[in-house]
C-alpha positions in Angstrom: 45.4 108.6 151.2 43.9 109.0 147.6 44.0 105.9 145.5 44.1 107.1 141.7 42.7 104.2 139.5 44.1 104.3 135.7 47.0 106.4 137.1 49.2 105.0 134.4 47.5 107.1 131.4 47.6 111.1 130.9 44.8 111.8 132.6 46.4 109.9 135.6 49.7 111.9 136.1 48.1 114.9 135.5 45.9 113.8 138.8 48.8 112.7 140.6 50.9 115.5 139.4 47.9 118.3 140.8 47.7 116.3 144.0 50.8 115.8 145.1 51.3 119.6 144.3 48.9 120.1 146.9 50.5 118.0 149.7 48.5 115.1 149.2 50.0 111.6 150.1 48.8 109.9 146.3 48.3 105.7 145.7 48.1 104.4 141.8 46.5 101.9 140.4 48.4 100.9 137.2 47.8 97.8 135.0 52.1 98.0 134.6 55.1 98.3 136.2 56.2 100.4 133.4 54.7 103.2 134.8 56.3 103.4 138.6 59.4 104.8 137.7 57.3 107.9 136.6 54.5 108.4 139.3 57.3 107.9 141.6 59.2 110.5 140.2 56.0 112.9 140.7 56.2 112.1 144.6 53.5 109.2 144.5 53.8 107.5 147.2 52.1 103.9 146.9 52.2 102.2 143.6 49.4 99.3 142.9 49.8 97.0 139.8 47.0 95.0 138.2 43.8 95.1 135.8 41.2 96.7 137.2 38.8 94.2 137.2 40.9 92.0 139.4 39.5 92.0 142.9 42.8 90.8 144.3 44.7 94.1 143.2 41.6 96.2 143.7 41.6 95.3 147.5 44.5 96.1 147.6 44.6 99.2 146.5 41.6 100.5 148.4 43.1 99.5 151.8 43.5 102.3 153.9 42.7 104.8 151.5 40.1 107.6 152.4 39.1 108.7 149.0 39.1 107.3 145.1 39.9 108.9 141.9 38.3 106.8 139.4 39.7 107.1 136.1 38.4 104.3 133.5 40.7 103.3 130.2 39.7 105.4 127.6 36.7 104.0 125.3 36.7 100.8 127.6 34.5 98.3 126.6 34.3 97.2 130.5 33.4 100.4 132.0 30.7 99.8 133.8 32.2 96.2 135.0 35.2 98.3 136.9 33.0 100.7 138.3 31.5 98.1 139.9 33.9 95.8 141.1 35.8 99.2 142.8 32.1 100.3 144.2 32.3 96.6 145.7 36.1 96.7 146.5 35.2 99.9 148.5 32.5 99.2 149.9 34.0 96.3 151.6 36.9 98.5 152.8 35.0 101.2 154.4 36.2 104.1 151.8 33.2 106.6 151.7 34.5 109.0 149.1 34.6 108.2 144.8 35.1 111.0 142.9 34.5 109.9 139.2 36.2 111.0 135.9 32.7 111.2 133.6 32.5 113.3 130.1 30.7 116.0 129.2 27.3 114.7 128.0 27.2 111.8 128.6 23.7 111.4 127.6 24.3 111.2 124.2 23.7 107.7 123.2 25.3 107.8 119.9 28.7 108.1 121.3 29.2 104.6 122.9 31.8 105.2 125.7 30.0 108.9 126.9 27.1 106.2 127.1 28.4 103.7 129.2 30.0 106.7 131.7 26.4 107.7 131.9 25.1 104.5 132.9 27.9 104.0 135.8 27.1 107.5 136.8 23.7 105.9 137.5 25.0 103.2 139.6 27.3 105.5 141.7 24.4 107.5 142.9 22.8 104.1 144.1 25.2 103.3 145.8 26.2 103.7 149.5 29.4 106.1 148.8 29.9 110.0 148.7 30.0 110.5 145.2 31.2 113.4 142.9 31.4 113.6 139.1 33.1 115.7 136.8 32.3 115.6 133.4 35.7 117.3 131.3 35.4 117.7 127.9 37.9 117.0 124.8 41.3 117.7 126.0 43.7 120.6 124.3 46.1 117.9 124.3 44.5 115.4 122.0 44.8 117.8 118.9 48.9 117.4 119.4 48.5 113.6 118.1 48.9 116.0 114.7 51.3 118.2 116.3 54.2 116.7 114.2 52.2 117.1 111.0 51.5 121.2 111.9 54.5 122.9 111.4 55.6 120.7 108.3 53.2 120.2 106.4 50.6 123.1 107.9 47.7 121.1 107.9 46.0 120.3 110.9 44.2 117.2 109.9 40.3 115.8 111.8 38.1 113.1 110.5 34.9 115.4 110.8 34.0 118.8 108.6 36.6 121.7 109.6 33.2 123.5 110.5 32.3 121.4 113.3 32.4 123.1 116.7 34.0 121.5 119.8 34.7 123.2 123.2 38.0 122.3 124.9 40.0 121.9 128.3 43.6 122.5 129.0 44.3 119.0 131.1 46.3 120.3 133.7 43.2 122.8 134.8 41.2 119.2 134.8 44.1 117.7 137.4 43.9 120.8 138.7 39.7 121.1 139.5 40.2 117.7 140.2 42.6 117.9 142.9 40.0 121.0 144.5 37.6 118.9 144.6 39.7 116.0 146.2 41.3 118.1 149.2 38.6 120.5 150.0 35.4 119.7 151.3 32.2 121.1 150.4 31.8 118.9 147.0 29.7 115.9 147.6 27.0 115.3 145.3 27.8 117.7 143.1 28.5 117.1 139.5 30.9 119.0 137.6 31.0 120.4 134.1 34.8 121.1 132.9 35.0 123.1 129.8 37.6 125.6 129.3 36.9 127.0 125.6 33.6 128.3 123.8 32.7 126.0 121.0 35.5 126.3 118.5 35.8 125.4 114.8 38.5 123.4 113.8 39.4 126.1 111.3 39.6 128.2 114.8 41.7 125.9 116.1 44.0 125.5 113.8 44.4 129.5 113.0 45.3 129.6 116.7 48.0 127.3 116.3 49.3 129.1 113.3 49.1 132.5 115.4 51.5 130.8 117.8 53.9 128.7 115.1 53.9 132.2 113.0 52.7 130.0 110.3 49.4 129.2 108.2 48.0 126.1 109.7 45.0 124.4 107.6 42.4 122.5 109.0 41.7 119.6 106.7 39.2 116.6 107.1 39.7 113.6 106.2 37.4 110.3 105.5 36.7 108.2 108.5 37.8 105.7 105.8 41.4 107.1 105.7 41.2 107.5 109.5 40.4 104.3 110.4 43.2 102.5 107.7 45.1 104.6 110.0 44.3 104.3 113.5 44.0 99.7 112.3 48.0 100.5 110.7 48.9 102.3 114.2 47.1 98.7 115.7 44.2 100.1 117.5 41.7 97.4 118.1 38.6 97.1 116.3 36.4 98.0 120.1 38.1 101.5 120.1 38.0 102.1 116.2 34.5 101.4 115.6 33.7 103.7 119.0 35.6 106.1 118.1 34.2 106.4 114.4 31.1 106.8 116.5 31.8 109.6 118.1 33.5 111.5 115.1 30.1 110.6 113.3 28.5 112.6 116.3 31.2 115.2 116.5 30.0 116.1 112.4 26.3 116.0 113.6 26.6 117.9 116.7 29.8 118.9 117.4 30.2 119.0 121.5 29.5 122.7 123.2 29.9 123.3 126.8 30.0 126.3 129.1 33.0 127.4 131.4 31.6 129.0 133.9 32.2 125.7 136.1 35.4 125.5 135.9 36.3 129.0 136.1 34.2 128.9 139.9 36.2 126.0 140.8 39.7 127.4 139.7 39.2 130.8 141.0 40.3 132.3 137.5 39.8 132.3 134.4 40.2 128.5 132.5 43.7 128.3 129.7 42.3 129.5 127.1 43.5 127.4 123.5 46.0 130.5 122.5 47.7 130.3 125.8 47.9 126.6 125.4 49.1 126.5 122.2 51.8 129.4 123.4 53.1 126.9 125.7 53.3 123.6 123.2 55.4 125.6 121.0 57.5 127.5 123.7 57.6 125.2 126.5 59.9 127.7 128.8 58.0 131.0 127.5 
């Protein structure tokens, strides 16, 4: 059995999507029971409800499972206190095997939450479990939070300079590495770059999206000003807005490059690549 913390967000159903795939009987954590009528629709078997830091629901959810997923809410402020009570929760149920959902790079400080992943990637090599880490970089699916604005108004929109460089990953080849690395053995204490794009411009990425909407997309950037009006309209807290105006601040600075020769290894092909992505956001059944 492998217990998928988190499994209620993107990241999670891609997992549990890839594993189950693959044969593999699949447990989820979720923090609600919003979220069952969905994983069980993907063929997950076991579904878990309650916060992550609870010790109650996180021995219960490690209970005759041979092998964790660990997948922490996105810019947490509490990521190194769930990494630990599941090391504990583990521990104390005899699971040997944590594979971990990192970034890539997460040694640079200036970006809080690649920080604090750094820091529980630390802890996990301390401690007494079989540990992998992959370290995936921005998703191909995070530019569609302006995929409504595209073919309207053919501006592709970012709250850094249209020149900075970012190298991408197609999610599903994530779940998909993911769920290698899960079933097959051969991967302990490794540690996994997964990057699926040279660095790309956002004016790159948004000509690729225009190649595939057979229309001029812009790429525009905006103030982290006007971003952050309207991430606090949208209600985002002020934890995730003020880390997340971190990282954009690094994103101008340094962009964030990676290499894909990883991933490609672990695939056996070549990673999506952002024009065949893009091909299959705008025709889904091509």
């Amino acid at each position: 059995m492998i217990l998928i913390t988190g499994a209620g967000g993107k990241t999670g159903k891609a997992m549990a999507k890839a594993l189950v795939a693959r044969g593999a009987p699949v447990r989820a954590l979720v923090r609600s029971p919003a979220h069952e009528t969905a994983l069980k629709a993907m063929g997950v078997r076991e579904i878990v409800t309650g916060e992550m830091g609870d010790p109650d629901a996180l021995s219960q959810a490690v209970r005759g499972a041979d092998t964790i997923y660990h997948i922490c809410p996105n810019v947490s402020p509490h990521e190194m206190a769930f990494a630990k009570a599941l090391v504990d929760a583990a521990t104390s149920a005899s699971v040997s095997r944590l594979v971990y959902h990192s970034v890539l790079h997460p040694q640079i400080e200036a970006m809080p939450h690649h920080w604090n992943k750094l820091r529980v990637e630390e802890m996990l090599f301390s401690s007494p479990l079989d540990v992998t880490v992959l370290q995936p970089t921005a998703y191909m699916q995070n530019i569609l939070t302006e995929w409504d604005r595209m073919p309207g108004s053919g501006v592709y929109r970012v709250p850094y300079p249209v020149k900075t460089q970012l190298s991408l990953v197609d999610l599903e080849d994530v779940a998909e590495a993911a769920a290698i690395v899960l079933t097959n053995a051969g991967h302990s204490d490794a540690t996994y770059e997964l990057v699926g794009t040279p660095p790309l411009s956002q004016i790159e990425i948004a000509a690729t999206f225009g190649e595939a909407l057979n229309k001029p997309i812009r790429a525009e950037a905006e103030t982290i000003e006007d971003w952050d009006r309207r991430a606090r309209a949208a209600g985002l807290d002020d934890y995730s807005r003020e880390t997340l105006t971190k990282m954009f601040r690094a994103y101008a600075h340094n962009g964030l490059r990676g290499n894909r020769n990883v991933l490609g290894w672990l695939l056996g092909r070549p990673p999506t690549s952002l024009a065949r992505f893009a091909a299959r956001i705008v025709s889904p059944q091509a």
